[in-house]
N, C-alpha and C positions, 0 to 999 in steps of 0.2 A: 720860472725855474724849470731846469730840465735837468735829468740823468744822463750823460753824456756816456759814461761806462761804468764796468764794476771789475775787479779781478778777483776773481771768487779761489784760498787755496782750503782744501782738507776741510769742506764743511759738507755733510749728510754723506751720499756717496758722490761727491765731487771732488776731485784729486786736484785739480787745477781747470778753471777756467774763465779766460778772457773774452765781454761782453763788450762791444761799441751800440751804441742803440740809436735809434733814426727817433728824431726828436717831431714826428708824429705819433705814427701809431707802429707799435710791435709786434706781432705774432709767435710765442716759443712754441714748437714743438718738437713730438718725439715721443718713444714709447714709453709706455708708463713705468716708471722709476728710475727715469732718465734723469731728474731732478726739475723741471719744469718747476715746479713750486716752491722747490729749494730756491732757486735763482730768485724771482718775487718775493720771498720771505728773507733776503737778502737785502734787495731793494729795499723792502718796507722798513727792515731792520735798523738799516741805513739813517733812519729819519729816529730812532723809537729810542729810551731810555729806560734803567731802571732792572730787571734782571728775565732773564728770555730761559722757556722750556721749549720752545719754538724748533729753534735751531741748535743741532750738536754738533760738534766735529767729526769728519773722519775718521772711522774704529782702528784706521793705519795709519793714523796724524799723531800725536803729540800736543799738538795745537791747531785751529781752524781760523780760519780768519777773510777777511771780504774787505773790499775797498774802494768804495763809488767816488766817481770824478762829479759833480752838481755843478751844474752852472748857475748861481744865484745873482741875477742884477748883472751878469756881464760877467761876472769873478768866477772860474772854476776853483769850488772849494772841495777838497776831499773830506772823505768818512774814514777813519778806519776803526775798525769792529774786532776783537779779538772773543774765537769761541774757546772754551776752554775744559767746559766737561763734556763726557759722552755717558755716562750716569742721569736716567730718565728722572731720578729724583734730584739731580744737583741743575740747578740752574746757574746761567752766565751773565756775568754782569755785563750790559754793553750804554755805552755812551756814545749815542748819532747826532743826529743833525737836529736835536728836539726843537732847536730857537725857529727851525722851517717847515716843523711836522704838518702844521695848519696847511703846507699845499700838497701835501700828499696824503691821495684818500687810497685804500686799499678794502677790498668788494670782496668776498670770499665766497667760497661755495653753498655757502646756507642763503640762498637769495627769494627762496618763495616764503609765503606765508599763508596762513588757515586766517578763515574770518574772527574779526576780534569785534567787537564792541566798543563803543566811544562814548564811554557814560556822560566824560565831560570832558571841556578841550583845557589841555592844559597848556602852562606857560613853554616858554623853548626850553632845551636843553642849552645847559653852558654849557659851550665848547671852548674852553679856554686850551691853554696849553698844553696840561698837564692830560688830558681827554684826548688828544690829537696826538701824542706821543703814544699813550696807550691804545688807543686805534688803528695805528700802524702797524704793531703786532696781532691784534684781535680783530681787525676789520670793523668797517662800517656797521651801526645798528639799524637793518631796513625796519623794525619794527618801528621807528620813530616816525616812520612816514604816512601814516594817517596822519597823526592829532597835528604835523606840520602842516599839509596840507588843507585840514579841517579848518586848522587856526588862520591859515592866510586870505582860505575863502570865505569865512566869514568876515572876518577884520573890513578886509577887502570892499565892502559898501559903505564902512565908515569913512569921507575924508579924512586927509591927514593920519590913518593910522598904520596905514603902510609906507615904507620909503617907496621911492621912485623904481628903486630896483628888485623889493620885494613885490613889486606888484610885476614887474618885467618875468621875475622867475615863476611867478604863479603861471603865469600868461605862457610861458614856457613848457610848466608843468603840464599845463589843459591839453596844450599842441600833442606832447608825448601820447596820449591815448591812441591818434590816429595818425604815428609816423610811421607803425608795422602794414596797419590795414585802414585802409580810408573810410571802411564800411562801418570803425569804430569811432565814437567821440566820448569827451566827457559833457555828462548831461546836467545834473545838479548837487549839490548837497542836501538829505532832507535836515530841516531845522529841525525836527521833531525828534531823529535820532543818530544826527552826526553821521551818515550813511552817505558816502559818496556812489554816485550811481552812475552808469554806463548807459548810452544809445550802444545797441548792436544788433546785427538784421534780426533776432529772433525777440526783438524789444528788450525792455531796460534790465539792468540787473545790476547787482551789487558787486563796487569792481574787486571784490575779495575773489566773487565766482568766474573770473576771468582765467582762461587755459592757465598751464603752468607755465607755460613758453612766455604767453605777456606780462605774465606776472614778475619771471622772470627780465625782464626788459624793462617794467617798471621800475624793479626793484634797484636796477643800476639805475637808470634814468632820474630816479627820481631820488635814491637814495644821493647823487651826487652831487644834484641841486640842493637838497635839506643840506648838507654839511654844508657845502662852500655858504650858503647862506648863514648858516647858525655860526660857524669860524671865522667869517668876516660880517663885523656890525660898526664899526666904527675904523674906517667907513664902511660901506657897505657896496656891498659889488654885482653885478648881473651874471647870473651862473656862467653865460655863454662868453663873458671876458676871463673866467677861472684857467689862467696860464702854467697851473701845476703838476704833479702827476697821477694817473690815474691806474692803478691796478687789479686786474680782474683775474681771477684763477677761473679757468674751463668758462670761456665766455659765452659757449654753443650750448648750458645749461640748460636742458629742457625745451630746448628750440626743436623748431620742425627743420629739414633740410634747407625748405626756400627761405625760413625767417634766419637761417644760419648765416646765407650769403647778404644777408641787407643790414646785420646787426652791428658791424665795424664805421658801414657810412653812415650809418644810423647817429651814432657818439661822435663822428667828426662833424658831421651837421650839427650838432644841440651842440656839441663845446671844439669848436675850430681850434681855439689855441692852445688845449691840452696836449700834454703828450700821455700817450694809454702805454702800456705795457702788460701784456695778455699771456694768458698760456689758453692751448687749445687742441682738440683734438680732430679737428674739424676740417676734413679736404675741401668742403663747402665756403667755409670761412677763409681756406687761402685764396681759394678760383680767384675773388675780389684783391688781393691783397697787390698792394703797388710793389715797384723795384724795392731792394733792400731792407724790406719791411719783417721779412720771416727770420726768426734765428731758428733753424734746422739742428734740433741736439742730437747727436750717435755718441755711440763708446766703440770702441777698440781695446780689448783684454780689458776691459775692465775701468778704463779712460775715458772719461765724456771729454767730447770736443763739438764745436759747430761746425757743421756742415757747410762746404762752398757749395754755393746755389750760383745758376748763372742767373743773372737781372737781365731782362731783357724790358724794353719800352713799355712792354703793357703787361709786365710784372707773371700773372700766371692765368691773367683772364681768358685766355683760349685753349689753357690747357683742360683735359680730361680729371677726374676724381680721380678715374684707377692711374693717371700720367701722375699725378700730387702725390698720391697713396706710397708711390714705390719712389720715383724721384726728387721727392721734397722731403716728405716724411720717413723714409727708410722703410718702406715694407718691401719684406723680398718676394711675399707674393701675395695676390688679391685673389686667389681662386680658394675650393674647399678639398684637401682628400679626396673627396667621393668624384670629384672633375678631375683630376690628376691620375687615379687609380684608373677611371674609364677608362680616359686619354691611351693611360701605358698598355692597358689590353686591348684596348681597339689596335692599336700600333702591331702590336704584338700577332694580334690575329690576321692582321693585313698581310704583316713581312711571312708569315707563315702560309699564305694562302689560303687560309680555313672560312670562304664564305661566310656558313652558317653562322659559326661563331660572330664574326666579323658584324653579320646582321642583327643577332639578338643587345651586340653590345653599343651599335648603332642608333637602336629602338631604345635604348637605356637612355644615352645620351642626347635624343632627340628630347625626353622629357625633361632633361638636366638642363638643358640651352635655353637660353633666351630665343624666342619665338625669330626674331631679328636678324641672329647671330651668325658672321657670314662663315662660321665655321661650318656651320651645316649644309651649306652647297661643297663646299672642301671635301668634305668628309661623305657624303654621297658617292663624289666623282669615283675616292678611294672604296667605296664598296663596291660600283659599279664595275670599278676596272678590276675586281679583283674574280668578280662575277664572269667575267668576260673570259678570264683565264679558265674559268672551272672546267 
């Protein structure tokens, strides 16, 4: 199953917009309340039943409404969603794709967790139908993924009490510890107190005390494995054949820069034949990103539209941050005031001939630059020659 597109009219602050989506991996960005989220809660929406506070329409609409293209089995089948109140207390009735909710998992922004306690392992979660329709609006529960885990590695020395493919995902699960950092593994479960425990260079520890950033990467990693497992049992499937879709809002959550750029091949490695659909804020996270992969959101008076990117063969990997920052993502600038204000006095005192000046606001700006920065041989010459004049 893949989302092929959506044509989003008069829902949050979206007036109209038309999505085509690259049936790998997605990238949305754009400034913050450009609807990035809006668009994903569209998606998800898509799949979800029963009545939404989620999404309103348009405060200039009338009516709101969304309408995803799915490819199911080969069949492109439509959604369509009508929103109806913009009243935080009236909720809208929507009717989606619930009979296909089961392949689409949606990961939201609560994805770390504090250490909890595993008194005792219990049985799974039903993930029947009616739980996957409602998940799609409320996202994935990462809290589940202990006592999953817990359950499978212990099961896991009983013959016959694991399928074939429950024991593939476990196996799957262990690998995740050390796809960020090789310096990480998973080490054991203690029996004594359901404590899953970590190898890391500074020795073992309990992987609740794991950074935020792994934690965060867990929590998708591993949260998408427990579902596709618990949602498909009959039969029962190996996470890494799960052909569904997969939604993450702010994927760079708590990531360091360099675990930014690894965490997109990260998810195509563990599940190849998903398609992701992401929002992000993260120049780090496009560097990696292939051709046609980024949906670029701007507005115009008030009008979100996406942005034409050129695609070139190796997509943005040899561009710069600050080259992404301004022509991918729409910043009109990467500097601060306090660089800009020099800049204009330094200028100022040059075209003027005033030295002195010219030097102190030099010596200002020598502190401001990056040690590197070939501005500061530039900007020398121009005191020099101005020196030369005095």
């Amino acid at each position: 199953m893949k989302v092929k597109s959506i044509e989003i009219r008069g829902i949050g602050g979206i007036g109209s917009l038309d999505i085509d989506f690259n049936e790998n991996m997605n990238f949305i960005c754009g400034p913050n309340g450009i609807g990035k989220t809006t668009l994903l809660e569209c998606v998800a929406h898509s799949f979800s039943f029963n009545r939404t506070n989620i999404l309103k329409r348009n405060v200039s609409s009338e009516q709101g409404s969304f309408k995803a293209i799915v490819e199911i089995d080969g069949v492109d089948t439509p959604s369509n969603i009508s929103i109806t109140d913009f009243d935080p207390n009236k909720p809208s009735r929507i009717n989606g794709l619930l009979d296909h909710s089961s392949k689409l998992l949606s990961l939201k922004v609560t994805r770390t967790f504090q250490y909890q306690p595993l008194n005792a392992v219990g049985k799974d979660v039903d993930k029947n139908r009616d739980t996957s329709y409602q998940e799609a609006m409320n996202g994935v529960n990462v809290n589940e993924v202990k006592n999953w885990f817990v359950n499978r590695y212990l099961y896991s020395v009983h013959e016959g009490a694991l399928t074939e493919q429950q024991l593939n995902n476990l196996e799957l699960a262990k690998k995740s510890f050390s796809l960020l950092n090789d310096e990480f593994s998973f080490s054991k479960v203690l029996a004594s107190s359901n404590e899953i425990m970590i190898h890391t260079p500074n020795g073992e520890i309990y992987y609740e005390y794991l950074s935020s950033g792994f934690k965060s990467c867990l929590s998708i990693i591993f949260g998408i494995i427990k579902d596709i497992e618990l949602r498909f049992k009959e039969p029962c499937i190996n996470a890494d054949d799960f052909d569904g879709v997969i939604l993450i809002d702010e994927l760079e959550l708590h990531l360091h820069p360099e675990w930014q750029g690894k965490i997109a091949k990260i998810l195509v490695q563990v599940f190849p034949k998903a398609q992701f659909i992401t929002a992000t804020h993260s120049p780090h996270i496009l560097q990696g990103a292939n051709p046609n992969e980024i949906i670029a959101l701007a507005s115009d008076n008030g009008q979100v539209f996406r942005r034409d990117l050129s695609g070139t063969k190796y997509g943005y990997q040899g561009w710069t941050v600050e080259e992404i920052l301004v022509d991918v993502m729409g910043m009109s600038d990467t500097r601060t005031e306090s660089y800009y204000k020099l800049m204009s006095d330094f200028e100022s005192a040059i075209d003027s001939d005033d030295y002195e000046k010219s030097k102190r606001i030099y010596q200002e700006l020598e502190l401001l630059l990056h040690p590197e920065n070939h501005l500061r041989k530039l900007l020398k010459f121009q005191l020099a020659a101005v020196k030369g004049e005095s």
